[in-house]
N, C-alpha and C positions, 0 to 999 in steps of 0.2 A: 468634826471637820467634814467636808465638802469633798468625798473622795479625788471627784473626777478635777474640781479645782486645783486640790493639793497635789494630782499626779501632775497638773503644768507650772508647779511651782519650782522654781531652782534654789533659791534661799527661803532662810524661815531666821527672823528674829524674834529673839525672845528677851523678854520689855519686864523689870523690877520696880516697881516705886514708878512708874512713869520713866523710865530711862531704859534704852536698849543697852541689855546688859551680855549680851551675846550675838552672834551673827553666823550661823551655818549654811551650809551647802547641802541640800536635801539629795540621798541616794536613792529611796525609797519610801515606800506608803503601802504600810500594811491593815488589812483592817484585822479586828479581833472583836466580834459579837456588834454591843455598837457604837464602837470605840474605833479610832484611828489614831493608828502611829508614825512617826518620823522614822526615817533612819537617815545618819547623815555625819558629818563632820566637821567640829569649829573650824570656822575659818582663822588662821594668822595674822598676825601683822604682815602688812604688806600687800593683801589681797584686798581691790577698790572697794568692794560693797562691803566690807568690816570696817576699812578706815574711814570711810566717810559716815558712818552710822555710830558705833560703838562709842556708847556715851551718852548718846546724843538723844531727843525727847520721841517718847512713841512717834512713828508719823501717822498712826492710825488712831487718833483720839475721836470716839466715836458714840461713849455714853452706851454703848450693849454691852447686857450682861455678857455674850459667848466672850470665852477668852482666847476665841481663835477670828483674825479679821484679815483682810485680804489687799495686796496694796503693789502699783509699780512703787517701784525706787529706781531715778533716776541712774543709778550708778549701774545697777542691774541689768539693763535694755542690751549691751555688749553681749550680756553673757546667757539671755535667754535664749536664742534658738541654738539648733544642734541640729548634727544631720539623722536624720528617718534612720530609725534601726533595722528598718527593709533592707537598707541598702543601697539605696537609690541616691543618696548622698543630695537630697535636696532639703532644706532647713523648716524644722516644725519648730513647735515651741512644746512638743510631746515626745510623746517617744516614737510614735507613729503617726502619718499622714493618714486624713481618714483613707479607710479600704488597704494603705502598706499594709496594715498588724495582719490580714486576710491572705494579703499576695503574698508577706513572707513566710506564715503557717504554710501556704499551698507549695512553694518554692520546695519546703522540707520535706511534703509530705510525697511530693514527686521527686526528692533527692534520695531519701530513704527509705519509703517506704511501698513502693514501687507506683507509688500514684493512686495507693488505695486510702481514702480515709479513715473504713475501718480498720487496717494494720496500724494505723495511727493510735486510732481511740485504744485498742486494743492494748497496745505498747505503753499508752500514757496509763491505763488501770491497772496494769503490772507494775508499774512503777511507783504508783502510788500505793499501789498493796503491798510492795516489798519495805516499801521509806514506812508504813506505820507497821509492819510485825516488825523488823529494825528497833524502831523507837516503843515499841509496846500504846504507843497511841492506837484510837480505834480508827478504821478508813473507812471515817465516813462520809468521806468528800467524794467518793465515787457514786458514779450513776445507779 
C-alpha cells in the first residue's frame, strides 16, 4: 500500500468473490519492513458507508494484480475531513494541514521543553530507550 495514501483514507473495504464483504473505519497505518498495516474497526449496521456498500459489487474493478486499489465512495465524502490535530480546528482530510504537524511539534516543544529542541530529541531517545529495555526489543530506531 501507498503509505501517505492510506494515511488519508477513513474507510477501507474489504471485497470476497467480487462482493464487499466488510467495511471498516481505518484508525491507523503502520508500516512493518515493506508491508503496511490497517488498524481499525468494522463498521455496524446503521453507519452510511457499511449500509450502502456491504454486499454490494467491488466499486473498484480494475483488472491489477495489487490487491490494494483506491476509490471515493459516494457515501464517504460527509465523513472525510476532520479537524487538524494542531488544533486549529480548521478541516483536512489528514491528520495535519501541510506545516500544522511542524507548528504543533514546535507548540510542545516550547510548552515543555523550555523552547529547546534538543531537550526534546533528548527526551524522545530516553524514551524510546526505556519502551525497548521494557520490552527486551533492540532500540534501534534511535539516531
Amino acid at each position: 500500500m501507498n503509505t501517505d495514501k492510506t494515511a488519508r483514507q477513513r474507510f477501507a473495504v474489504i471485497v470476497g468473490e467480487g462482493l464487499i464483504r466488510a467495511v471498516g473505519e481505518i484508525t491507523g497505518v503502520s508500516a512493518h519492513d515493506d508491508r503496511v498495516a490497517l488498524g481499525g474497526t468494522a463498521l455496524t449496521e446503521g453507519r452510511p458507508v457499511r449500509d450502502a456498500w456491504l454486499g454490494k459489487p467491488d466499486p473498484l474493478v480494475n483488472g491489477s494484480q495489487s490487491p490494494v486499489g483506491y476509490c471515493a465512495l459516494s457515501e464517504e465524502k460527509p465523513f472525510i475531513y476532520r479537524s487538524c490535530a494542531c488544533g486549529c480546528d480548521q478541516p483536512t482530510d489528514r491528520d495535519f494541514l501541510p506545516g500544522h504537524d511542524v507548528r504543533a511539534i514546535q507548540a510542545r516543544v516550547r510548552a515543555h521543553f523550555d523552547g529547546s529542541p534538543l531537550k526534546f530529541i533528548q527526551w524522545v531517545d530516553g524514551v524510546l530507550a526505556g519502551a525497548a529495555a521494557i520490552s527486551g526489543a533492540p532500540a534501534d530506531r534511535q539516531p
